[in-house]
NUFI-902455 format. One record per residue (C-alpha): x, y negated, z. Coordinates in steps of 0.05 Angstrom, whole numbers, padded with zeros to 5 digits, always signed. Layout:
# residues N
XYZ;...
# end
This chain:
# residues 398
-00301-00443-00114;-00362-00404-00107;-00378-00373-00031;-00391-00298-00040;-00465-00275-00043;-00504-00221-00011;-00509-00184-00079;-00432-00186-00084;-00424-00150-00013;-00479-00104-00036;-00429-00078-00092;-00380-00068-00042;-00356-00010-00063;-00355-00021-00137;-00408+00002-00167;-00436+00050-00115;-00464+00107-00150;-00468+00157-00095;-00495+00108-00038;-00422+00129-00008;-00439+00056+00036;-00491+00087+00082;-00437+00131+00105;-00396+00084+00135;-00402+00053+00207;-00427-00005+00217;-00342-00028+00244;-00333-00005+00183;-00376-00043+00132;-00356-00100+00174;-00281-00098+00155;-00307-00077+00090;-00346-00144+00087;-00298-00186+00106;-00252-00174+00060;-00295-00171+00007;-00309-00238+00021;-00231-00262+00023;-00213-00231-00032;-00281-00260-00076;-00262-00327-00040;-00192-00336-00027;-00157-00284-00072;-00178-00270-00142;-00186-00355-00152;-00109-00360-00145;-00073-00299-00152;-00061-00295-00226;-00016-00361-00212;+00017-00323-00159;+00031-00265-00198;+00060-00300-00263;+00105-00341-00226;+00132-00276-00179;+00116-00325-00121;+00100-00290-00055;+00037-00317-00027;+00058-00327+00041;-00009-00365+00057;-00052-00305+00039;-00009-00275+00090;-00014-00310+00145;-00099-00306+00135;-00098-00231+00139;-00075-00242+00209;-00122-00296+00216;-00175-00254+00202;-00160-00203+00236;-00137-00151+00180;-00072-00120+00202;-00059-00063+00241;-00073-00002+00202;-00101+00033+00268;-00054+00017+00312;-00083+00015+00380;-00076-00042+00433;-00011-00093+00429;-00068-00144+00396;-00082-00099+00337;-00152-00101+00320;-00189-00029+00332;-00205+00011+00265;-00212+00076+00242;-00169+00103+00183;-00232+00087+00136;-00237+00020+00154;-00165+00007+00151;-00171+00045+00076;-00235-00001+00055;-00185-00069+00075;-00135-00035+00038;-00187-00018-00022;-00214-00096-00025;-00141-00132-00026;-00116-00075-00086;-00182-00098-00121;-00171-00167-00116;-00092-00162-00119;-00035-00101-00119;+00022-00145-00080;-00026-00172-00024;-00041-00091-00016;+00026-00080-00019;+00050-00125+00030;-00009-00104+00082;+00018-00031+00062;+00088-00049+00082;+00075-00094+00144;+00021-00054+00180;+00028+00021+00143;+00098+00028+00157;+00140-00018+00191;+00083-00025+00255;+00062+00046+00256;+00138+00065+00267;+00140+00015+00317;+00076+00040+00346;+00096+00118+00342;+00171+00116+00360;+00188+00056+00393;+00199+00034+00459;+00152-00001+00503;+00200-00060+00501;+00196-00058+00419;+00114-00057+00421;+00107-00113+00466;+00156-00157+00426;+00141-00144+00354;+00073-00116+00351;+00028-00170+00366;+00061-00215+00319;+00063-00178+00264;-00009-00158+00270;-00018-00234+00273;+00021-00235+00209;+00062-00289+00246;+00127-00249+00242;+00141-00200+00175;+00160-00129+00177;+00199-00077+00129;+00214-00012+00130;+00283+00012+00095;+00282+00083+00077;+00296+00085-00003;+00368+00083-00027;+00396+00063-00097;+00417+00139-00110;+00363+00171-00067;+00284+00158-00085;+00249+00227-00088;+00305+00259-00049;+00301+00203+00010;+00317+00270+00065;+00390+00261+00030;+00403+00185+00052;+00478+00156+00056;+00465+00104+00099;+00494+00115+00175;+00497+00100+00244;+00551+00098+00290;+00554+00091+00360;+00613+00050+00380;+00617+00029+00463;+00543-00008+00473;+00522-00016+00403;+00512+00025+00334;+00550+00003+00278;+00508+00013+00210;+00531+00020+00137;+00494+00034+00074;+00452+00002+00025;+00375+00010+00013;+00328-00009-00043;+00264-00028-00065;+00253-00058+00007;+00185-00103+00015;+00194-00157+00054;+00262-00132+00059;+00281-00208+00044;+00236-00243+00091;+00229-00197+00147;+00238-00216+00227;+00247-00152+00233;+00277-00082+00194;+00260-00011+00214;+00323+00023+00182;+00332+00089+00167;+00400+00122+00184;+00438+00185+00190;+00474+00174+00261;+00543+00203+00250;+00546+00242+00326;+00495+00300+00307;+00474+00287+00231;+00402+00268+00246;+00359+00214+00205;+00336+00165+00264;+00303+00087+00261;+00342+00021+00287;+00315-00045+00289;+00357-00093+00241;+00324-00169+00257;+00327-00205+00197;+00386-00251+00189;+00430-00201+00228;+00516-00208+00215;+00520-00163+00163;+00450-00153+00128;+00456-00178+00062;+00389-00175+00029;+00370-00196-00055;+00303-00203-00082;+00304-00157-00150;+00282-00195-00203;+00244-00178-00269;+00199-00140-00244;+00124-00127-00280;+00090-00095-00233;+00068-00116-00162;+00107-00179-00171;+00078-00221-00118;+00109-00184-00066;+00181-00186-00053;+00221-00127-00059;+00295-00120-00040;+00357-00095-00055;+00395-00085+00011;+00479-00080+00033;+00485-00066+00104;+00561-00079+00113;+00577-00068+00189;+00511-00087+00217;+00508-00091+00298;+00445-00075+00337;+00453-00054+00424;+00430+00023+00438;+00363-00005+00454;+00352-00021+00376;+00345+00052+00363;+00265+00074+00364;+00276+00129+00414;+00207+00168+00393;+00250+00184+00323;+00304+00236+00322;+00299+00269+00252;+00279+00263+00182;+00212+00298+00197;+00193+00240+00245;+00200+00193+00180;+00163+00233+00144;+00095+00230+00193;+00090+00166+00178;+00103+00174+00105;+00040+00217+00106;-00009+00168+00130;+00015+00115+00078;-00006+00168+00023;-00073+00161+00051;-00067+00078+00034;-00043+00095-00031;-00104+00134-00042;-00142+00072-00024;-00113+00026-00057;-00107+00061-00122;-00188+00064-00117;-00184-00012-00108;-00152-00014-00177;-00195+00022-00203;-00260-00014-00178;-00231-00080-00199;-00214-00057-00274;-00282-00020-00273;-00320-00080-00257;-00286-00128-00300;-00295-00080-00364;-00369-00078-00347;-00382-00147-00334;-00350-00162-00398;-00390-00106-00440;-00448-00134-00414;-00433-00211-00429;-00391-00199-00494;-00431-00190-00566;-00403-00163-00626;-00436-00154-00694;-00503-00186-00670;-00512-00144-00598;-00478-00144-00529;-00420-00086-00519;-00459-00047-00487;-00515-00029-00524;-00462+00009-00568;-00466+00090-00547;-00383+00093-00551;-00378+00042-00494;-00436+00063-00453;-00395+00136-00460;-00331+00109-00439;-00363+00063-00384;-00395+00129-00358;-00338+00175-00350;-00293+00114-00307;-00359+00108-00267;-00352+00188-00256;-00272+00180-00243;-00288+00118-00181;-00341+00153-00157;-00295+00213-00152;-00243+00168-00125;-00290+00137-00069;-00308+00213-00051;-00227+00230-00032;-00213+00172+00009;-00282+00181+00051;-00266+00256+00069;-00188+00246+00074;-00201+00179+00110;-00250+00219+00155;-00199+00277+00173;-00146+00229+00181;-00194+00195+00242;-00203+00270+00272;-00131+00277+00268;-00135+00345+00224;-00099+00296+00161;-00038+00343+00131;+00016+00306+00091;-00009+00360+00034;-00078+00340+00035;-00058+00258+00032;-00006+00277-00020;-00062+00302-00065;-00106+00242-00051;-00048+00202-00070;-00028+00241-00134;-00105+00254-00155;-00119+00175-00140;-00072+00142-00173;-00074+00192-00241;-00143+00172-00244;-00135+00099-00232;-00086+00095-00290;-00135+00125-00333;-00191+00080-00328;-00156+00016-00317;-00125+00034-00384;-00198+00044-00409;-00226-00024-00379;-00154-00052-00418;-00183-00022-00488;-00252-00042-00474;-00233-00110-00465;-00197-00119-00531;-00152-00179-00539;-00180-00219-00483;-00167-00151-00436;-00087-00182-00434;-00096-00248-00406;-00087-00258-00332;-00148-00299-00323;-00194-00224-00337;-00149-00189-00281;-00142-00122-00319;-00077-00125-00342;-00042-00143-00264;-00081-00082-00252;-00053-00041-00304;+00019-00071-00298;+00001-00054-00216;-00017+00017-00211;+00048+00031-00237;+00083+00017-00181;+00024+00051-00137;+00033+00114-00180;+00106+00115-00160;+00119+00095-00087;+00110+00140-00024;+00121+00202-00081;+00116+00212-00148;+00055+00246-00176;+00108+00307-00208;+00134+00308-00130;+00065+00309-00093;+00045+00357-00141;+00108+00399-00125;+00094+00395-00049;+00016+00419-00054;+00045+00474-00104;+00090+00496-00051;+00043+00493+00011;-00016+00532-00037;+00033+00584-00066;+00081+00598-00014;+00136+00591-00060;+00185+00513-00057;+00192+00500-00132;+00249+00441-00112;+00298+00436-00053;
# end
């Protein structure tokens, strides 16, 4: 295994046209380092294994806590201090190297801890937050149901306070970590005033009946689940008291929009870079790739879309740390991000020819990946439909 080199954490950000790295702090380029060097180091080696065999790569886990990775900004309770840029750029690096290790960070830090961190009780940040940013116990967040994806404000599953304890029902889907977590923030509709609120389900709970869908091809290193809740006991003091509607979910909804952002430019960067590495290295009909003007062309115009990329998640990323984000702004990061990502990944697939499907050359997890990136925390049609509404005046869905 090769250590990573000054030149590689010079290329930080991908290829970095713009000199976007003098803008950051120096925090910043720290966490930026860091895991640049993971990823060259620990990641990329092994995670092609990892992502054939659908295995989850629970030691990759445990390092992010190790080295200090998780938190997502949450502040004190042992999270490590960083702005919503630097939690981005971690975000950024593990995409690059690998879509499920993004994922799972996503899931753990992005939403199950900040809905600990924004609507629990003290008595629920003491106990679960400093593990979990140590990655020594595993988060989810159940909010998706099997008949309600886009429309998640419409959710089945409920709450019901009987004596000293609510009594939940329902089933949720396409859960990460849903099968491994210590601990479940679930979604519910609590049957005394109608409201969407958040309960604490610990793993292993009477009841909680969790199953690893299978067959996926995309993000398959990370585990997602399809969950029955069938009478599922938790004391009052499960519910996250800071949460008492549907709009409360969807706060932290927004910020995650902002990681997809990220981590669709970490995609990006990694296809980018593997399509010009290989244009440079491969020859065909006497001359290297690119000295041909149709590749130079194509390797141009996915240099413009990163660059472009980079630019959205450095001002969004900065607004998000002055606290002027809107869910409408993130939600056109997202949709822009990830439409972009799919097109040059596809791009650095073509470029790469036959070899451009084999694990070992990273693009196709990439292009298999940003599928499920393109779809999660809102669709691209449904993002678009929400910054259509806020720019028009006029709701073009319910």
């Amino acid at each position: 295994m090769t250590a990573t080199t000054e030149t590689d954490i010079g290329r930080a950000l991908g290829t970095d046209y713009f000199l976007l790295r003098g803008e950051l702090t120096e925090e910043e380029l720290d966490y930026l380092d860091r895991t640049r060097r993971f990823v060259e180091d620990e990641v990329l080696p092994v995670m092609p294994g990892y992502w054939e065999r659908a295995e989850f790569p629970l030691d990759l886990a445990r390092r992010l806590g190790e080295l200090r990775l998780v938190g997502d900004g949450v502040e004190g309770y042992g999270c490590p201090r960083m702005s919503a840029v630097a939690a981005g750029l971690v975000q950024m690096e593990l995409s690059r190297g690998d879509g499920s290790l993004g994922t799972l960070l996503g899931v753990q830090a992005g939403l199950a801890m900040r809905s600990i961190a924004a609507f629990g009780a003290e008595e629920h940040k003491q106990r679960w937050l400093p593990p979990m940013a140590r990655m020594q116990a595993l988060g989810a967040f159940a909010l998706t149901e099997p008949d309600h994806g886009s429309d998640s404000v419409a959710l089945e599953t409920t709450a019901r306070q009987e004596g000293d304890e609510y009594v939940i029902d329902g089933a949720k889907r396409w859960i990460g970590n849903g099968s491994l977590a210590d601990v479940v923030v679930v979604w519910a509709r609590d049957t005394a005033d109608g409201q969407v609120k958040g309960f604490l389900v610990e793993g292993g709970a009477p009841g909680y009946h969790p199953r690893v869908i299978e067959g996926k091809g995309s993000v398959r290193s990370v585990w997602q689940a399809h969950i029955e809740l069938h009478g599922v006991r938790v004391p009052l003091s499960a519910r996250l008291p800071g949460a008492s509607s549907f709009k409360d979910t969807g706060r932290v909804l927004a910020s995650t929009r902002l990681t997809c952002a990220f981590s669709a430019l970490g995609h990006a960067v990694g296809a980018y870079d593997a399509a010009l590495t290989y244009c440079r290295e491969r020859r065909q009909f006497g001359k290297p790739l690119v000295s041909f003007q149709i590749v130079q062309e194509r390797l141009v115009k996915m240099l413009a879309d990163v660059t472009a990329m980079q630019l959205y998640c450095l001002r969004v990323g900065r607004l998000a740390d002055d606290h002027a984000l809107k869910d409408t702004i993130a939600g056109l990061a997202k949709m822009n991000n990830t439409s972009r990502a799919r097109q040059v990944i596809a791009q650095a697939r073509d470029l790469l020819g036959g070899n451009g499907i084999l694990l070992e050359n990273h693009v196709i997890r990439h292009l298999a990946d940003i599928e499920a990136i393109h779809t999660f925390e809102g669709t691209e049609t449904i993002q678009t439909l929400i910054v259509g509404r806020d720019i028009t005046g006029v709701g073009a869905f319910a």
